[in-house]
C-alpha positions in Angstrom: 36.7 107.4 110.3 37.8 109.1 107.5 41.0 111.4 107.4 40.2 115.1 107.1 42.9 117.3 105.9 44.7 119.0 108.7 43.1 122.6 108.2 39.7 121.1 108.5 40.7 119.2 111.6 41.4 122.5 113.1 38.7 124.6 112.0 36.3 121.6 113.9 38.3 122.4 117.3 36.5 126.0 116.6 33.0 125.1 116.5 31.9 126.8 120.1 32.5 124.0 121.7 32.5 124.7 125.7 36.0 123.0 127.1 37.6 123.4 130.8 40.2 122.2 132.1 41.8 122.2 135.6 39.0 125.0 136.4 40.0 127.1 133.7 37.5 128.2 131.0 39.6 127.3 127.6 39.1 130.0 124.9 41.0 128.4 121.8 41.6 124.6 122.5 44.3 124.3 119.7 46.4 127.3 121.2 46.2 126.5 125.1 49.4 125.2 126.5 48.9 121.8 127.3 45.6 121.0 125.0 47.6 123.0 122.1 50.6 120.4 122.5 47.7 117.0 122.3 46.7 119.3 119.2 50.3 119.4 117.5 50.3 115.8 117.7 47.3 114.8 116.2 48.2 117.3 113.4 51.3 115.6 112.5 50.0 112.2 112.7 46.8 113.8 110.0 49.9 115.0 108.0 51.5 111.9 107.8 48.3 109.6 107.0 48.0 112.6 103.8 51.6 112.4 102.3 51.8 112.8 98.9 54.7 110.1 99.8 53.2 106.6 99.5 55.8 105.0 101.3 55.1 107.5 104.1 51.7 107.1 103.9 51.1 103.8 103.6 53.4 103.2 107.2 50.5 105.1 108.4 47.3 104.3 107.0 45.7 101.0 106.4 42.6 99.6 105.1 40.1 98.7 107.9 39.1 95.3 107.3 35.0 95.6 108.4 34.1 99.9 107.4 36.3 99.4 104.1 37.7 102.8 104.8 41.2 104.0 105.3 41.7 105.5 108.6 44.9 105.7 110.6 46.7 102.5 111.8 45.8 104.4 115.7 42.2 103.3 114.8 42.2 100.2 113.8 43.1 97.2 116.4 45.4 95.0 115.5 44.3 91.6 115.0 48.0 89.6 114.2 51.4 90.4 115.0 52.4 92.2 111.7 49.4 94.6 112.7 50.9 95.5 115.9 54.2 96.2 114.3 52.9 98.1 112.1 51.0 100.4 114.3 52.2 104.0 115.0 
């Protein structure tokens, strides 16, 4: 997985896609009260993995050791203890 910049993370919640939840026909995912919140989150984890900061930024993003890529820590499981501790 690669990291997309926050702005295009949100303009892929807005693709049409159909979403309910408890019954209730969801018209923009990123601004209903509870999805909106799970949005928020995952927005300021995006942010951090982009910091222009590299000591921010490399707390929370990591090479993945089979794709080669750098996605979150989130995605990658940890396979010894430092990975674990490291994990946001």
């Amino acid at each position: 997985m690669v990291i997309q910049i926050v702005d295009e993370y949100k303009a892929g919640m807005r693709d049409g896609r159909c979403v309910y939840i408890m019954g209730e026909k969801v018209e923009e995912v990123t601004m209903h009260p509870m999805l909106g919140r799970a949005f928020e989150t995952l927005k300021a984890g995006y942010k951090l993995c982009v910091s222009r900061d590299p000591a921010i930024r490399d707390l929370h993003v990591a090479q993945h050791p089979e794709a080669g890529e750098s996605p979150s820590r989130f995605f990658i499981t940890p396979r010894t203890t430092e990975d674990l501790a490291l994990r946001p």
